[in-house]
C-alpha positions as CSV (number, residue, x, y, z in Angstrom):
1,X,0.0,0.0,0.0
2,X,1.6,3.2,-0.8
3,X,2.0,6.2,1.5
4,X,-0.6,8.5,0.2
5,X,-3.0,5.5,0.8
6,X,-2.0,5.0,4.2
7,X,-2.4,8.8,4.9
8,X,-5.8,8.7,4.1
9,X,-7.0,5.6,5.7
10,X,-5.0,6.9,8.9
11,X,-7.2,10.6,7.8
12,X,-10.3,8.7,7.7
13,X,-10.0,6.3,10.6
14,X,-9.1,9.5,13.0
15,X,-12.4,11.2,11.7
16,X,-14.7,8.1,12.4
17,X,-13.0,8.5,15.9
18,X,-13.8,11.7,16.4
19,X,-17.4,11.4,15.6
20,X,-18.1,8.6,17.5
21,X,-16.7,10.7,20.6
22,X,-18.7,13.5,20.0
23,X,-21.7,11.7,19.9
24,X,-20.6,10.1,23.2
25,X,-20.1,12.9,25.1
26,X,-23.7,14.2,23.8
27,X,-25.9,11.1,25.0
28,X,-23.9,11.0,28.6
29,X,-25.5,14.1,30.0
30,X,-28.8,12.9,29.2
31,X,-28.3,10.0,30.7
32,X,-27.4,11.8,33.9
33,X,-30.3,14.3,34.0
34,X,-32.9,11.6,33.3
35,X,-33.1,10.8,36.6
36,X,-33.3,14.3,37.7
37,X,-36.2,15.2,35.4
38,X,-38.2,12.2,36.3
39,X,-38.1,12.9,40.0
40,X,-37.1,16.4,40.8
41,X,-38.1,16.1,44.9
42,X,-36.3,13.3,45.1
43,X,-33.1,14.4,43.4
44,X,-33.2,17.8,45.4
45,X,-33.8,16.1,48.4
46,X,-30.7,13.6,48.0
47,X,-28.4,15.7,46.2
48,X,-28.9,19.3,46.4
49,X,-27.9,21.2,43.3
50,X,-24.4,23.1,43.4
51,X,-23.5,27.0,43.7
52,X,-22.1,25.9,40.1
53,X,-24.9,24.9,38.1
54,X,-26.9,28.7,37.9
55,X,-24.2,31.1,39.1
56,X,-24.4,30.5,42.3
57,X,-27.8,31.1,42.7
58,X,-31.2,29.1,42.5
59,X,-32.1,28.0,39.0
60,X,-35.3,29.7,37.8
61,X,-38.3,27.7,37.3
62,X,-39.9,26.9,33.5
63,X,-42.7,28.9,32.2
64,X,-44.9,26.7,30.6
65,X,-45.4,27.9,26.8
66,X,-49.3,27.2,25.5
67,X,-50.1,27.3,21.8
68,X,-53.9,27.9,21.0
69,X,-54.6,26.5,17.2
70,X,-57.0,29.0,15.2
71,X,-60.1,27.6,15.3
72,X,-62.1,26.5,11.4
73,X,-64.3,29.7,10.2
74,X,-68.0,28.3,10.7
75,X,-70.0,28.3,7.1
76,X,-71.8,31.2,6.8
77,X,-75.5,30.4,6.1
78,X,-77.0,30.5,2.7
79,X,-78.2,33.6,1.6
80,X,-81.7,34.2,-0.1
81,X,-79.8,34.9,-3.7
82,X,-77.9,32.2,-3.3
83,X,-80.8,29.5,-2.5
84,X,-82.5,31.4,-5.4
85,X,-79.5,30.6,-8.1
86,X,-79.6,27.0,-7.0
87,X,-83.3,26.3,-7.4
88,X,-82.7,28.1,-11.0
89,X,-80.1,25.6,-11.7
90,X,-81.7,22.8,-10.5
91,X,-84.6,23.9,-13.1
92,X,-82.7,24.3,-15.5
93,X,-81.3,21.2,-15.3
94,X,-84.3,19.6,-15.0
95,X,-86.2,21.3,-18.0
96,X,-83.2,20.5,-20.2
97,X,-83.4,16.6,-19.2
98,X,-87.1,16.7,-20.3
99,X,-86.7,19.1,-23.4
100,X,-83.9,16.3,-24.1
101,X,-86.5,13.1,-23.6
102,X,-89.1,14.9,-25.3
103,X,-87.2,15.7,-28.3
104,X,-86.0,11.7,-28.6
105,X,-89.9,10.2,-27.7
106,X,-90.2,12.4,-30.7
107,X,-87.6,11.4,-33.4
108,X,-88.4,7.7,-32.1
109,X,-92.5,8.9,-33.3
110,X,-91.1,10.5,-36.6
111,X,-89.2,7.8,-37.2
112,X,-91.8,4.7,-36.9
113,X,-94.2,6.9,-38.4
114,X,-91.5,7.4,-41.4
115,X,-91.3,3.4,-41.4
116,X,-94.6,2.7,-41.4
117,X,-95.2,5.6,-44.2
118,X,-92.6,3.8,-46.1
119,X,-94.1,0.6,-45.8
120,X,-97.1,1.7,-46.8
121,X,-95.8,3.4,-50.2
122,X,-93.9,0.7,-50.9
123,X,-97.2,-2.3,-50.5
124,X,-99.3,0.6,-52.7
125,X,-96.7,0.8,-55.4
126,X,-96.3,-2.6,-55.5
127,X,-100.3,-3.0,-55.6
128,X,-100.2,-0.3,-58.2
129,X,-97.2,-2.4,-60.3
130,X,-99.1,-5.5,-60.3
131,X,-102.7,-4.0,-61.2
132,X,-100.8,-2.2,-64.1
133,X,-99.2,-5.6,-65.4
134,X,-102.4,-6.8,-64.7
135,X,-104.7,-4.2,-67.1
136,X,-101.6,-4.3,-69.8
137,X,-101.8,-8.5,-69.4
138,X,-105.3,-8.3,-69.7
139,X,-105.0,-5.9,-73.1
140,X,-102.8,-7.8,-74.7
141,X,-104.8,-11.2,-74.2
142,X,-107.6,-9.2,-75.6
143,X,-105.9,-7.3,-78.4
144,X,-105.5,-9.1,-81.8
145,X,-102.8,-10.8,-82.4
146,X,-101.5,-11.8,-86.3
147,X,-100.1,-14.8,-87.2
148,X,-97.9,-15.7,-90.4
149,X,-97.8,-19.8,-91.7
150,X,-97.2,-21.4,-94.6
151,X,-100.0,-23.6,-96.2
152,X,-100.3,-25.6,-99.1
153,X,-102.9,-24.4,-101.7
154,X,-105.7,-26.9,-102.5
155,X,-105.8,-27.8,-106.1
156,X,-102.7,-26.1,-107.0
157,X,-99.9,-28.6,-107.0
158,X,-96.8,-27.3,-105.8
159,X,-98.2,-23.8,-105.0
160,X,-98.0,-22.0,-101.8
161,X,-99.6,-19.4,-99.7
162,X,-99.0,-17.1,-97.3
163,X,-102.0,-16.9,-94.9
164,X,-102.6,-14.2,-91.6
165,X,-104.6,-15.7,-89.0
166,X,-106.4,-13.3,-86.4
167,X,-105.5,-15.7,-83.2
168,X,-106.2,-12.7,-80.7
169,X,-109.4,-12.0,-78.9
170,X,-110.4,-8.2,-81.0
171,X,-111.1,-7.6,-84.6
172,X,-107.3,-6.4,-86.1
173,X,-107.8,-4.1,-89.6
174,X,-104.9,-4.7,-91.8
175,X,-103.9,-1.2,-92.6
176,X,-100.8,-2.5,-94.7
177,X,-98.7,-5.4,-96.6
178,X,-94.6,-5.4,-97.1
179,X,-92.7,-8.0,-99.2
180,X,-89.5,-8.7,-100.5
181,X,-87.3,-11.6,-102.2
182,X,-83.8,-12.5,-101.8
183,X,-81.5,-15.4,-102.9
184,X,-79.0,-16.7,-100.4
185,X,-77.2,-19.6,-99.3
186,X,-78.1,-19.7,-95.9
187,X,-80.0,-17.9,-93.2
188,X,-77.0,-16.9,-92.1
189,X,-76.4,-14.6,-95.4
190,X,-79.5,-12.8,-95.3
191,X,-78.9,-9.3,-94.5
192,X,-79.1,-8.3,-90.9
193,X,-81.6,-6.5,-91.3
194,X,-84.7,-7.3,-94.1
195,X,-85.5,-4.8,-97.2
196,X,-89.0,-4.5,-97.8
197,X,-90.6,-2.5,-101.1
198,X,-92.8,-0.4,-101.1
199,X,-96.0,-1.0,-98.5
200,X,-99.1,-2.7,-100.5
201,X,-102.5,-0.5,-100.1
202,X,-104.6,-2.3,-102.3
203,X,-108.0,-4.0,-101.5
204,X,-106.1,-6.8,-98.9
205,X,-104.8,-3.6,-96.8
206,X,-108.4,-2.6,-95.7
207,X,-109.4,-5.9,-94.6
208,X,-110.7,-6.6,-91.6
209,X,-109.9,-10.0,-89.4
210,X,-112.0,-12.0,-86.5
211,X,-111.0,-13.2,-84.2
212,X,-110.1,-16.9,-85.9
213,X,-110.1,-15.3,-89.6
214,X,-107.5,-15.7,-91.7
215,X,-106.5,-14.8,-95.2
216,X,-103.9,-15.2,-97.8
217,X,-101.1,-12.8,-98.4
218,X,-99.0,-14.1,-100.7
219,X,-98.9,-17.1,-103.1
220,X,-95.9,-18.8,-104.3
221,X,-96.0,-21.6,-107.0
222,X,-93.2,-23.9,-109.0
223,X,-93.7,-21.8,-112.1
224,X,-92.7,-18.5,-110.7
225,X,-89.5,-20.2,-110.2
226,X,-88.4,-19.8,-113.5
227,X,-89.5,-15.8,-113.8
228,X,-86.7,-15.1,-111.0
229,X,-83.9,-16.5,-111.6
230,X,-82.0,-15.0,-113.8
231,X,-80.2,-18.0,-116.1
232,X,-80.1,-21.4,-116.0
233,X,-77.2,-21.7,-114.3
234,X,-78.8,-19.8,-110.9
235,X,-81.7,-22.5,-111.5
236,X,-79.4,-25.1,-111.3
237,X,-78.1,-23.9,-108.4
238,X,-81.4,-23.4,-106.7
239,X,-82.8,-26.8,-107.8
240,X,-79.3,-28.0,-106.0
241,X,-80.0,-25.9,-102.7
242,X,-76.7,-24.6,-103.4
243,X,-78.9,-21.0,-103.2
244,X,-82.1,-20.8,-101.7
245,X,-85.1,-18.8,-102.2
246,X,-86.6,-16.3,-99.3
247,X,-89.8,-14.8,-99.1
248,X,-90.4,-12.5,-96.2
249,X,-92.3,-9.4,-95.2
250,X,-94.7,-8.1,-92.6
251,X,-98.5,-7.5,-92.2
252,X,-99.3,-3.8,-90.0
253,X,-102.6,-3.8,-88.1
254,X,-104.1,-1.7,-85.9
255,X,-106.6,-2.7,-83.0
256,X,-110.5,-1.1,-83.7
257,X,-110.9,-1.9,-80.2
258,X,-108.4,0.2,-79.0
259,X,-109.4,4.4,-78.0
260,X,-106.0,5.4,-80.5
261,X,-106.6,3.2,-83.6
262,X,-104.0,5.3,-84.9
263,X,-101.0,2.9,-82.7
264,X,-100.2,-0.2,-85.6
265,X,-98.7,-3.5,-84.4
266,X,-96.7,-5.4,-86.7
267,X,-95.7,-9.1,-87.4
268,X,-92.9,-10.2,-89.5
269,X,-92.6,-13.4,-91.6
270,X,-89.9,-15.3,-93.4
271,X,-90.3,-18.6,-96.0
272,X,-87.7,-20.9,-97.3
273,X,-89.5,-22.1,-100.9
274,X,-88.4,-25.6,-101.3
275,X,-87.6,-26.3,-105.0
276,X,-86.5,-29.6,-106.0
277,X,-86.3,-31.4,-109.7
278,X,-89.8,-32.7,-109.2
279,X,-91.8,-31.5,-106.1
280,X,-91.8,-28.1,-104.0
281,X,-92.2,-27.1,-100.5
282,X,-92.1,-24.0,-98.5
283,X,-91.6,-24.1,-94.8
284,X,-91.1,-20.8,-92.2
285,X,-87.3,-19.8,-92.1
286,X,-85.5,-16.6,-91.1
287,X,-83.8,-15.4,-87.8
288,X,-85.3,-13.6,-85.5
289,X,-85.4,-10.1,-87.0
290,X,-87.8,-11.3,-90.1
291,X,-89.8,-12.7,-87.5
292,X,-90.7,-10.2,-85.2
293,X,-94.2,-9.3,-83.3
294,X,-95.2,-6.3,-82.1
């Protein structure tokens, strides 16, 4: 251990000495006077105080020291303004809770009422919806309706007709006829949409069908054949069903049951004419557009 080490360990050590003799000497005279102050009589009495202790004189007695503690301030009472303020309050309070309940009772009214208003608009519109598809069910099963199909004629070998049948429930006026012709080698070449000439008002267009009448439209026969095509060769081809013929048009009719007899509903038709070496047929064809029913 060096020197300066030892110094301060010897520094240290006298300190803790020191202290613990200070601290000695101020416990021992309380030990000394404890017996003193718990018995004073008896300590005067055995051993009577020295001319050294107070100067030679009598020590003088201790005057008692009292401390009185502030007492609380008392509440002061309420005053008339005051208990005034706080019935307000308590009012107020109470209004606003009710104002508060009221206003929700209400929104919780308004808003079953809105329910059942909505409920109610929504069962009449749907009463109205059906009664509407109802009337417009009931005019169409009562309207005329046109149908197109292709019959043989009686008596006319290998001829054809077009006949309209009224299959509806009112009398239907034809108000006008369209036809057209058209070579192809398929449905599937026909234009997308048909061609028709120019509308037919002759003596057919004011004709008037019953319900379960029908009439002929257009007639089609084995000999026309020939008047249409335009050489031999195109015949050739037709009697090979490498072409075929197409008749189509459409019948317009109006309702004379109907309050606006100007409103016309039309029905589209489309033939294949079977031509063969020997026989002939002709049997509805088309897609959908040559079809149509209005």
């Amino acid at each position: 251990m060096s020197r300066k080490a030892r110094a301060t360990c010897a520094l240290l050590l006298a300190a803790a000495l020191a202290t613990v003799a200070c601290a000695a000497q101020t416990t021992s005279p309380a030990r000394s006077t404890a017996p003193e102050t718990a018995n004073p009589a008896a300590t005067g009495a055995a051993n009577p105080p020295s001319s050294t202790e107070c100067n030679g004189g009598p020590c003088p007695t201790a005057t008692p020291h009292i401390t009185i503690a502030t007492p609380a301030p008392a509440p002061e009472p309420w005053s008339l303004q005051d208990r005034i303020k706080w019935l307000t309050v308590v009012l107020l309070v109470l209004i606003a809770y009710g104002g508060v309940w009221l206003a929700i009772s209400t929104l919780n009214k308004i808003e079953r009422q809105s329910r059942y208003a909505e409920t109610t608009a929504q069962a009449a519109a749907e009463t109205a919806k059906a009664a509407l598809q109802f009337i417009e069910n009931q005019a169409r099963a009562d309207r005329p309706w046109i149908l197109i199909a292709a019959e043989p004629v009686a008596g006319a070998p290998d001829t054809f007709s077009v006949v309209a049948t009224n299959r509806g429930r009112g009398p239907a006026k034809i108000v006008s006829l369209a036809e057209g012709l058209v070579f192809a080698k398929d449905e599937s070449d026909l234009p997308p949409d048909p061609l028709y000439g120019e509308p037919d008002s002759s003596a057919l267009a004011s004709t008037i069908l019953l319900p379960g009448e029908f009439m002929g439209i257009k007639s089609f026969s084995r000999d026309e054949v020939l008047s249409i095509c335009r050489n031999q060769d195109q015949m050739r081809r037709v009697e090979n069903w490498e072409e075929k013929i197409y008749l189509y048009g459409k019948v317009a009719y109006a309702d004379l049951q109907a309050p606006d007899e100007k409103k016309l509903y039309e029905t589209g038709w489309c033939c294949w004419y079977i031509h063969g070496r020997q026989k002939s047929g002709m049997v509805t064809a088309g897609p959908r557009n040559y079809n149509l029913h209005t």
